[in-house]
ZAKOLVEX-890279 format. One record per residue (C-alpha): residue in one letter; x, y, z. Coordinates in Angstrom, 2 decimals, decimal comma. Layout:
% ZAKOLVEX-890279
rec type:A; x:X; y:Y; z:Z
...
***
This chain:
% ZAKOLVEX-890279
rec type:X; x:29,33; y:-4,01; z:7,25
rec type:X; x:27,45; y:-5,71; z:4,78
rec type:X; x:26,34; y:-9,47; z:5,41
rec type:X; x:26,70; y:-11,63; z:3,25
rec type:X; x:27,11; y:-14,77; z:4,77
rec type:X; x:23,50; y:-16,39; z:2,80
rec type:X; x:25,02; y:-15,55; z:-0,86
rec type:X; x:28,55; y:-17,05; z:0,33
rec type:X; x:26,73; y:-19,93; z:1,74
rec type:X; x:24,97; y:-20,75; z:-1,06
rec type:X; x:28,12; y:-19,79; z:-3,52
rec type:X; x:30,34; y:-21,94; z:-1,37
rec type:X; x:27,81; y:-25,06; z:-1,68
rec type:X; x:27,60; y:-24,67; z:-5,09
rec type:X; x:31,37; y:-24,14; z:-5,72
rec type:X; x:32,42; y:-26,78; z:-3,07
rec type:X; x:30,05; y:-29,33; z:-4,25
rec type:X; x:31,60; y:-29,35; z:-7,82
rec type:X; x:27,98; y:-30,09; z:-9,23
rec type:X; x:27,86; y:-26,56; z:-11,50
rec type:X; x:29,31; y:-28,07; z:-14,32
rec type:X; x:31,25; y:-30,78; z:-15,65
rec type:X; x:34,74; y:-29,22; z:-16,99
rec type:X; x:35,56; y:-27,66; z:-13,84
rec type:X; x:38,82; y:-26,03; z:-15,06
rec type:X; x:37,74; y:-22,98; z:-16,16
rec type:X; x:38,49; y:-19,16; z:-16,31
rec type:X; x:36,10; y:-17,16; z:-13,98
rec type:X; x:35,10; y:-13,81; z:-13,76
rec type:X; x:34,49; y:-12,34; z:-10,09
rec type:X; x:32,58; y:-9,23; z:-10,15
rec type:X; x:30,97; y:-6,19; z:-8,65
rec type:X; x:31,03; y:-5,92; z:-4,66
rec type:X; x:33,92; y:-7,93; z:-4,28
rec type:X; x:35,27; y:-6,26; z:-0,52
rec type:X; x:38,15; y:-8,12; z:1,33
rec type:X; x:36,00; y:-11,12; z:2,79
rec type:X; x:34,37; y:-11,57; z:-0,84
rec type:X; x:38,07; y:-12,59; z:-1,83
rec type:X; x:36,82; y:-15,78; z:-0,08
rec type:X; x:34,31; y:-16,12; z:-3,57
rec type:X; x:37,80; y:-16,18; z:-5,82
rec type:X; x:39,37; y:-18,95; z:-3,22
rec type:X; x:36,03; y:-20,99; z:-3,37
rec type:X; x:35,97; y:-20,79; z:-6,69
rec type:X; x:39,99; y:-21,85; z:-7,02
rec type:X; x:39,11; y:-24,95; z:-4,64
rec type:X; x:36,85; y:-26,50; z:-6,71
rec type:X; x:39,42; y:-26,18; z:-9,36
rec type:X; x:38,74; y:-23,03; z:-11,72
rec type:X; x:42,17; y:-22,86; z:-13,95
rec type:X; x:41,74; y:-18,87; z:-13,42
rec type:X; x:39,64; y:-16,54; z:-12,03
rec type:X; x:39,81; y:-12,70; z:-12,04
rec type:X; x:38,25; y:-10,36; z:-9,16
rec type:X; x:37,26; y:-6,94; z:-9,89
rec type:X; x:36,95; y:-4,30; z:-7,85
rec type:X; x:36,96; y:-0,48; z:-8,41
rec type:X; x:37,40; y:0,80; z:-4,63
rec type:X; x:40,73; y:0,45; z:-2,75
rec type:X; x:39,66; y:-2,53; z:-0,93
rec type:X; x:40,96; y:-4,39; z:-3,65
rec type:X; x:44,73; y:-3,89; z:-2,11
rec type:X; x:43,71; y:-5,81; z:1,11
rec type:X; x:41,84; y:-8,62; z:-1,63
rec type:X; x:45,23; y:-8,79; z:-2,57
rec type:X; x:46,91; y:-9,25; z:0,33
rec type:X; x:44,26; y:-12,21; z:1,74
rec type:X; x:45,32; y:-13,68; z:-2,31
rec type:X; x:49,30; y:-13,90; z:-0,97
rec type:X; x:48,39; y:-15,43; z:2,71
rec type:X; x:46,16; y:-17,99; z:0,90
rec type:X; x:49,05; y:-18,93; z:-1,84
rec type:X; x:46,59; y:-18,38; z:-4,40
rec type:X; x:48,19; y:-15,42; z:-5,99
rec type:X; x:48,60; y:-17,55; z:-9,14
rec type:X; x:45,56; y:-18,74; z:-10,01
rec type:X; x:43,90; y:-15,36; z:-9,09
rec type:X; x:44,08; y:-11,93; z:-10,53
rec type:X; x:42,46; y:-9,16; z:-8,34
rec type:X; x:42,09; y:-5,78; z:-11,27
rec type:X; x:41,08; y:-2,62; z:-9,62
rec type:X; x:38,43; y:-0,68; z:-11,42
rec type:X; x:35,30; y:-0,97; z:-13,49
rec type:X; x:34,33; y:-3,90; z:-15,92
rec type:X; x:33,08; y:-1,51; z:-18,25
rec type:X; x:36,66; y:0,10; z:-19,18
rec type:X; x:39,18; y:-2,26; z:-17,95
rec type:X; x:40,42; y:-5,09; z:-20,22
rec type:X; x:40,79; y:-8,55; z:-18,30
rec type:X; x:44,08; y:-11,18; z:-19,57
rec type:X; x:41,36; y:-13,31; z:-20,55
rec type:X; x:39,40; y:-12,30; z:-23,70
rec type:X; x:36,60; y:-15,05; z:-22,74
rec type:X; x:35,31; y:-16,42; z:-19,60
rec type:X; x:33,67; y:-20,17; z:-18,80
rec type:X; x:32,14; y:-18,70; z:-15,63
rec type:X; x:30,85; y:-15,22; z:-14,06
rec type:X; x:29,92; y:-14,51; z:-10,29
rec type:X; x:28,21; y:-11,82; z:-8,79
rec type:X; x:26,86; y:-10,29; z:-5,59
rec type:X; x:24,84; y:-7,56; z:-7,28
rec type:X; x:21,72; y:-7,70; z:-6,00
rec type:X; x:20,50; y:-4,39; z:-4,05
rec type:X; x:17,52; y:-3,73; z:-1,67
rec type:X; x:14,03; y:-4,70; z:-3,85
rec type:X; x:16,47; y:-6,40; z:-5,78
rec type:X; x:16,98; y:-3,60; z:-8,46
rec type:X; x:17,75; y:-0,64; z:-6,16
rec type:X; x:21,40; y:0,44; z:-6,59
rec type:X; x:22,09; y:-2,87; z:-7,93
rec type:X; x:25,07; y:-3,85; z:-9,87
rec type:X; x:23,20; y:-5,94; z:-12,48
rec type:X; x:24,40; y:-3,32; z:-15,72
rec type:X; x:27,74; y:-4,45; z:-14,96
rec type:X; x:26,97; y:-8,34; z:-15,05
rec type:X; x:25,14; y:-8,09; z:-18,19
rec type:X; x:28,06; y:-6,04; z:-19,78
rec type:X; x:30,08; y:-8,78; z:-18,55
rec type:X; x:27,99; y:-11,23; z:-19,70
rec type:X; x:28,02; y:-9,86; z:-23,17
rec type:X; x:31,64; y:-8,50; z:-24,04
rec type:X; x:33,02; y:-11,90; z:-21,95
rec type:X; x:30,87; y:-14,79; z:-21,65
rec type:X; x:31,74; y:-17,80; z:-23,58
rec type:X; x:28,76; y:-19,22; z:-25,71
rec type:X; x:27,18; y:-21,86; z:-23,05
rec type:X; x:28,73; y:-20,16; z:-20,27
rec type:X; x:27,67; y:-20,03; z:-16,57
rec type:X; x:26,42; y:-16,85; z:-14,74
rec type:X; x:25,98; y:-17,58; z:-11,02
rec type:X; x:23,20; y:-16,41; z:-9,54
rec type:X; x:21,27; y:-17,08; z:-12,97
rec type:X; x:17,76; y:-16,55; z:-11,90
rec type:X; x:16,06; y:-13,68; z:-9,37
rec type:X; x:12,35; y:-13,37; z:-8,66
rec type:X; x:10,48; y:-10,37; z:-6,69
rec type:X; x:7,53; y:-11,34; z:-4,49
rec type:X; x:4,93; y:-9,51; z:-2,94
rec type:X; x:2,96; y:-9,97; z:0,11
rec type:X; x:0,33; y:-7,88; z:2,10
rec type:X; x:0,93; y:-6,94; z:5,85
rec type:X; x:-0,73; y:-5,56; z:9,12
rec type:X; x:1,72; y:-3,22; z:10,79
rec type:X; x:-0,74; y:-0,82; z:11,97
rec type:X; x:1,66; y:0,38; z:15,48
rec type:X; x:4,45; y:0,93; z:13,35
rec type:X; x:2,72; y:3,05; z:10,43
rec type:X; x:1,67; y:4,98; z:13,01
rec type:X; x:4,70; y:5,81; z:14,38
rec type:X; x:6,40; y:6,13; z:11,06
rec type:X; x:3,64; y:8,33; z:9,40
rec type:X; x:1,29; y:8,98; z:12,24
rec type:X; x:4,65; y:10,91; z:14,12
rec type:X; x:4,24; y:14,22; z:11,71
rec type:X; x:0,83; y:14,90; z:13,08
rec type:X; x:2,96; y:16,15; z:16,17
rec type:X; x:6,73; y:16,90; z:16,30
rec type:X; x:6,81; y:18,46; z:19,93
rec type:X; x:4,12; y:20,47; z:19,79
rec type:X; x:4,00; y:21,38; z:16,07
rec type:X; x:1,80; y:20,22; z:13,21
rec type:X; x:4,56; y:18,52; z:10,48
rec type:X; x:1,32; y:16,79; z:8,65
rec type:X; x:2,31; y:18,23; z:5,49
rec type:X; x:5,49; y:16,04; z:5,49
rec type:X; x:3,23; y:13,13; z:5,23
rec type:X; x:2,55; y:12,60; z:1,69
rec type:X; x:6,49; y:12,72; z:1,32
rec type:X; x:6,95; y:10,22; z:4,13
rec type:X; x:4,21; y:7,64; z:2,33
rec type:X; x:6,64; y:8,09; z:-0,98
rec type:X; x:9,70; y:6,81; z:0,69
rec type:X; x:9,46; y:2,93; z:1,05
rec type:X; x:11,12; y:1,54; z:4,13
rec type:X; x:13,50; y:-0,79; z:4,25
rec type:X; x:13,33; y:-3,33; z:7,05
rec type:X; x:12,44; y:-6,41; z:8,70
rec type:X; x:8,65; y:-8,02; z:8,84
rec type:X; x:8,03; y:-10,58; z:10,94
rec type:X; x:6,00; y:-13,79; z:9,02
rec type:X; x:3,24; y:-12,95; z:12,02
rec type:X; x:2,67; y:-9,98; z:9,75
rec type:X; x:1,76; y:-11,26; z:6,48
rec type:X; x:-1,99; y:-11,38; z:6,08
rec type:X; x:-1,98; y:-13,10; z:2,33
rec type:X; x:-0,04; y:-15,67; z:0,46
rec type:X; x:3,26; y:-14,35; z:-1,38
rec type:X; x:3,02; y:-14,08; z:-5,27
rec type:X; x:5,95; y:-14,27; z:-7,64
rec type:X; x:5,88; y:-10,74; z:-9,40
rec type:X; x:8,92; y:-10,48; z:-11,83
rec type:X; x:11,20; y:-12,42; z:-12,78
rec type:X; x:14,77; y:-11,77; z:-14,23
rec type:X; x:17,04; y:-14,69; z:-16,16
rec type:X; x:20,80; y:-13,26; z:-16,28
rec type:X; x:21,33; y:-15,06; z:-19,08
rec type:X; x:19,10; y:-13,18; z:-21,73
rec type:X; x:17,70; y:-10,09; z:-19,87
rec type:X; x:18,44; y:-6,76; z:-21,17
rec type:X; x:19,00; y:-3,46; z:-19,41
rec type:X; x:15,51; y:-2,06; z:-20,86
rec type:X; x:13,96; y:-4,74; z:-19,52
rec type:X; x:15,04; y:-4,16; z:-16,22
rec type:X; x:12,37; y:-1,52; z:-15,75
rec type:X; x:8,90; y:-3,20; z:-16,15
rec type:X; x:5,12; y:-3,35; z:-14,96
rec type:X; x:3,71; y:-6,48; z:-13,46
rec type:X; x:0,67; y:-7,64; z:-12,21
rec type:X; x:-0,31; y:-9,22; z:-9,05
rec type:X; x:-2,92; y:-10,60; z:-7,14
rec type:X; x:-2,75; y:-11,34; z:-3,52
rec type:X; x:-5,17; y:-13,82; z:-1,42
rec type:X; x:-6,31; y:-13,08; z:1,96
rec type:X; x:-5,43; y:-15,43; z:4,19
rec type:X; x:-7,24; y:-14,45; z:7,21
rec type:X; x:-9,38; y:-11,54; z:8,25
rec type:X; x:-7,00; y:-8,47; z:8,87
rec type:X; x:-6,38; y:-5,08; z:8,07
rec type:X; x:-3,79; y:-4,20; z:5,89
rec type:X; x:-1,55; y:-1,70; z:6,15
rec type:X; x:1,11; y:-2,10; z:3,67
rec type:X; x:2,66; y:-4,25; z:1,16
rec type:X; x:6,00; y:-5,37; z:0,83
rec type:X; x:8,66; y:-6,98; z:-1,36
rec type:X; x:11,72; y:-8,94; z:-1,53
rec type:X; x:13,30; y:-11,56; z:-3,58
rec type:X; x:15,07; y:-14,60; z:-4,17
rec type:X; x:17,66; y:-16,18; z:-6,36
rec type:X; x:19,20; y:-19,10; z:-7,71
rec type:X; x:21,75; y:-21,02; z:-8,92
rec type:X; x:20,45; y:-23,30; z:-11,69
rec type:X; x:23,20; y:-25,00; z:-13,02
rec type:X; x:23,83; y:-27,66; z:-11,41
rec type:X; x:22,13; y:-31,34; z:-10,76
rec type:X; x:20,63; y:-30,20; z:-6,94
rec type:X; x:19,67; y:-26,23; z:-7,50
rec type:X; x:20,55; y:-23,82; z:-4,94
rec type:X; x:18,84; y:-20,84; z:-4,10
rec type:X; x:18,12; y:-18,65; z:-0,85
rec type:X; x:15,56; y:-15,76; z:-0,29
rec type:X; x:15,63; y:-12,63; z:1,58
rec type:X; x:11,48; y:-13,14; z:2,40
rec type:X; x:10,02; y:-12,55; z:6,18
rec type:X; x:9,89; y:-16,12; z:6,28
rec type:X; x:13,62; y:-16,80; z:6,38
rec type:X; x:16,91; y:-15,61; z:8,32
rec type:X; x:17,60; y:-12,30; z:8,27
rec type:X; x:19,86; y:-10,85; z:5,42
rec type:X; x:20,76; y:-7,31; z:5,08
rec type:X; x:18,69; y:-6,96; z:2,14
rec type:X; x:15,97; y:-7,02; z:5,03
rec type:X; x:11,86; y:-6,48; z:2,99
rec type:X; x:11,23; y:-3,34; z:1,40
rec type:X; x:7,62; y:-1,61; z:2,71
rec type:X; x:5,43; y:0,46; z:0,77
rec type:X; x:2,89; y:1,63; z:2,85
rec type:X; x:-0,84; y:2,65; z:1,34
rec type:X; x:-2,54; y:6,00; z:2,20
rec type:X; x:-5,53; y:3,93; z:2,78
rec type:X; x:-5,97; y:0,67; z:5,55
rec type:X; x:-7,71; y:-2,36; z:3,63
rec type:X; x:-10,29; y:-4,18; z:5,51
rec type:X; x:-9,87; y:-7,74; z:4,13
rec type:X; x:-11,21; y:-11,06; z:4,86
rec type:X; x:-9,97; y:-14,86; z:4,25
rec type:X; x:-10,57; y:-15,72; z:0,99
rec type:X; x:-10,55; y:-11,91; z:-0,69
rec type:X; x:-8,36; y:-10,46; z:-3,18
rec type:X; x:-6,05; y:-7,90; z:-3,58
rec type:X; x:-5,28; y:-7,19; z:-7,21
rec type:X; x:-3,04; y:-4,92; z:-8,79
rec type:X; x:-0,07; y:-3,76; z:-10,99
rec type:X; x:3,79; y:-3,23; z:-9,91
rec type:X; x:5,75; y:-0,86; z:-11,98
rec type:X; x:9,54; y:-0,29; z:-11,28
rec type:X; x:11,64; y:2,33; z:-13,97
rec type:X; x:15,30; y:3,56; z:-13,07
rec type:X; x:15,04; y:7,18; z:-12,39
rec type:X; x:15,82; y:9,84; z:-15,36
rec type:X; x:18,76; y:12,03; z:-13,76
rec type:X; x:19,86; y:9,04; z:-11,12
rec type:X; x:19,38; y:5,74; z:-12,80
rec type:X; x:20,56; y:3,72; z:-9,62
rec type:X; x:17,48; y:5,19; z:-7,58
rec type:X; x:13,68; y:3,86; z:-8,61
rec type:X; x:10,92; y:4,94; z:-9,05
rec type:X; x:7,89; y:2,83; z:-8,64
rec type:X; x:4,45; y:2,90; z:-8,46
rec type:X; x:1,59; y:0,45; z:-6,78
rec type:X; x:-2,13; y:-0,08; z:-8,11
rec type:X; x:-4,24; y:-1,60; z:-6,46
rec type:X; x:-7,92; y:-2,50; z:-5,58
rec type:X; x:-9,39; y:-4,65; z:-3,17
rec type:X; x:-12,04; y:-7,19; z:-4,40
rec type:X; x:-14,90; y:-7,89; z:-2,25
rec type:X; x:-18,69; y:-7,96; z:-2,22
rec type:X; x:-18,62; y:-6,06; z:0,68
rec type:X; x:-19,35; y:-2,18; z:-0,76
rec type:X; x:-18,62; y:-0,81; z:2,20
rec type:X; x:-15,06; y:-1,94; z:2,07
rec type:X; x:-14,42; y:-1,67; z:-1,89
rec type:X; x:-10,93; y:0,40; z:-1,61
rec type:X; x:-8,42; y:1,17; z:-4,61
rec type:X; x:-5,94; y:3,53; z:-5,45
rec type:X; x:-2,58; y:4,12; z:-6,68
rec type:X; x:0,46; y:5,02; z:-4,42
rec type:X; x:3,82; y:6,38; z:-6,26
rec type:X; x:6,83; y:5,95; z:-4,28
rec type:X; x:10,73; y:7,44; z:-4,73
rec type:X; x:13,55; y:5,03; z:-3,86
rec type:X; x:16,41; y:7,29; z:-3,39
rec type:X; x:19,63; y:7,28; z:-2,24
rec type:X; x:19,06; y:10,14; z:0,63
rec type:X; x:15,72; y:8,31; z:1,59
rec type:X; x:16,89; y:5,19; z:2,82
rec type:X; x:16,56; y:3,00; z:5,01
rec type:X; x:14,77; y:5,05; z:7,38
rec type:X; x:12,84; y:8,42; z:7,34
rec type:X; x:14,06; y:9,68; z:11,03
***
């Protein structure tokens, strides 16, 4: 079961609070991941007073959708359509308004974003609202020696027998999970950036730079990702973030671990480049690929190197 309750928190505030925009009667588009208990996102989104709002959904779930619609007596001011945005044709030819839950883990992995940008383009009214509107990755460097050790370290013996081979392959896979802030052993840097309202699908797959400050004297281990988003539109924004230093969301941190352990100290830097491009043959799954170098006076602990990693559907979240 998939948790949602941040993104609905932060919808419902934003719906609730009537502070999005000031013509609040409105046709609205509901789409991607819309599950029975997202039919709440439709009703939120009829209580603050949307004229219309349409719900898409291409699995079966939709029926139930439906039948929490009827209970709720909101069967006329909501449409539930069962199937994809890209081939269906909604009552509506524009839209004021279009909300989405289609973020996936690192943001970008199995995400629904194509769809919302189809959406966006074939439906949005000019000066219309996309909410979320904004999403930002961020990076951070971690100590989790125990745990790399059981994750990577475990191939060196498999009851008896030498697996080590299966250790590059293990490296590639990044983990999803959750850190603990206690972890972290540099500040978090904005990496990349996305604004729904004039991204385009090419430039979902990019290369960033980074650079990461020490923050104490550690080793690290790995380094790790998640993201945030917001709702911009509207006079208070709204935004929540699936980083180590919040509550726990199912989008959890994403870890890539390095072949290599950094030995850092306060006030050093970790530098490097991010790149993210949608597989050829899968384009849901990633593949992605960390530079990096540590900058220090110390020659003994200069370290770089570059670590490619496969985000695939049989790969996550865990190895074992």
């Amino acid at each position: 079961m998939v948790d949602s309750r941040p993104f609905a928190g932060a919808l419902r505030a934003l719906l609730t609070a009537r502070v999005y925009h000031s013509g609040i009667h409105e046709e609205m588009l509901v789409s991607a991941r819309l599950s029975a208990p997202k039919a709440g996102y439709a009703g939120f989104a009829v209580r603050a007073g949307a004229k219309h709002v349409m719900a898409v959904d291409m699995s079966t779930i939709i029926h139930k959708a439906k039948e929490i619609v009827d209970v709720n007596g909101m069967s006329d001011k909501i449409t539930l359509i069962q199937g994809k945005v890209e081939e269906i044709e909604l009552p509506y030819s524009k839209v004021d308004i279009i909300i989405s839950e289609w973020m996936g883990y690192f943001l970008l992995y199995e995400s629904m974003l194509d769809t919302v940008l189809f959406a966006r383009d074939k439906y949005l009214k000019a000066g219309g609202l996309i909410f979320p509107d904004k999403a930002s990755i961020y990076m951070t460097a971690i100590e989790d020696g125990q745990y790399k050790e059981e994750k990577i370290g475990f191939w060196d013996n498999v009851y008896g027998f030498d697996f080590s081979p299966l250790k590059p392959s293990a490296l590639s896979e990044p983990l999803v999970d959750t850190v603990e802030m206690k972890a972290c052993v540099t500040n978090a840097a904005r990496v990349f950036t996305i604004d729904l309202y004039t991204v385009t699908v090419k430039e979902l797959g990019f290369s960033a730079p980074f650079k990461l400050f020490a923050e104490r004297n550690d080793f690290v281990h790995a380094l790790i990702a998640w993201f945030d988003i917001d709702f911009t539109a509207c006079h208070v924004p709204i935004k929540f973030t699936t980083g180590p230093h919040s509550k726990y969301t199912h989008w959890k941190q994403t870890v890539f671990y390095l072949r290599e352990v950094l030995t850092v100290e306060a006030g050093e830097t970790i530098s490097g480049v991010l790149v993210s491009q949608r597989n050829a043959k899968k384009p849901r799954d990633l593949d992605i690929s960390i530079a990096y170098k540590l900058e220090t006076d110390d020659h003994l602990r200069m370290a770089e190197g570059k670590c490619e990693y496969k985000m695939y559907a049989q790969t996550l979240p865990s190895w074992k």
